[in-house]
N, C-alpha and C positions, 0 to 999 in steps of 0.2 A: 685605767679601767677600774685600778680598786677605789679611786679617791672617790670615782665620780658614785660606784658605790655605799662606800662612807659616807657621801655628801648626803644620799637620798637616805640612807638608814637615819642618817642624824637629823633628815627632815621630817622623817617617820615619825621617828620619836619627840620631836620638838612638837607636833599633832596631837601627839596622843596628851603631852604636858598640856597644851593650848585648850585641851577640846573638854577637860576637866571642868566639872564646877568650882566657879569662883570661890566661894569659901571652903571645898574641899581641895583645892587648886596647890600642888606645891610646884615650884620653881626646882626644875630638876637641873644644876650645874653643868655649863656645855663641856667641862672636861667626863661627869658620868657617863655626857648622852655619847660622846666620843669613844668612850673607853667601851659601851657598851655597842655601839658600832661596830667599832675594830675585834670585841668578841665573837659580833655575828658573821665579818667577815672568816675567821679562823674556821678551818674545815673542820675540826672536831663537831662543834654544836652541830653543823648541818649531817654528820657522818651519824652524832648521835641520834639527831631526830630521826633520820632516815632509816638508822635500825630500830628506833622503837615503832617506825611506821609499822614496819616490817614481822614486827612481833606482836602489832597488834592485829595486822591483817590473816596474820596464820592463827592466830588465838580466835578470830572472826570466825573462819572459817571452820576450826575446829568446833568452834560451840553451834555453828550452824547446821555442821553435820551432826551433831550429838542430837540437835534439835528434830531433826529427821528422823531421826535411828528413833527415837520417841515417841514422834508422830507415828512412825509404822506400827513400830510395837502395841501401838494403841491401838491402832487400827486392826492390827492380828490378833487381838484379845477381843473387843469390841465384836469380830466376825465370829471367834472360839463361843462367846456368850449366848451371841445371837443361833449359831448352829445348834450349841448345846439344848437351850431352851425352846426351839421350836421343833428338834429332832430326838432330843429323849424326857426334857422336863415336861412338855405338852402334850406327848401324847401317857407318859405315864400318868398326870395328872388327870387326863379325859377316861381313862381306865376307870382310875379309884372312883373319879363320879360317874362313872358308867353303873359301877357295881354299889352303889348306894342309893 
């Protein structure tokens, strides 16, 4: 099972060598493209990616609630302003030009 793995990763990357442009094109050596194979077989890389997934998705979440808590807060000031102004700024101001 793992060869046939390695086989497709080293086919992976042999794509990615091939798919280059020709004058930016290098010949990546089949023992790199092997060794870097046999890396991505070893469970660390996939254990790493899969906690950084992980910390990215709670870091997502956290700034998406923060994003909320924001929007509200705006909206509770927004409504504070609007009361304020049509409840003691308007009618104090329709006073002073009442009496001029």
């Amino acid at each position: 099972m793992k060869a046939i793995i390695v086989k497709d990763e080293l086919k992976k990357w042999e794509n990615v060598c091939l798919s280059c442009f020709s004058k930016y094109q290098q010949r990546l050596p089949y023992d790199l493209l092997s060794s870097l194979a046999n890396v991505l077989l070893d469970g660390t890389v996939f254990e790493i990616v899969s906690s950084l997934r992980e910390v990215q998705q709670l870091e997502e979440r956290n700034l998406s609630n923060q994003r909320i808590k924001l929007i509200n807060e705006h909206k509770r000031m927004l409504f504070f302003y609007l009361f304020f102004f049509v409840f003691i700024l308007l009618p104090v101001l329709l006073v002073f030009a009442l009496l001029l």
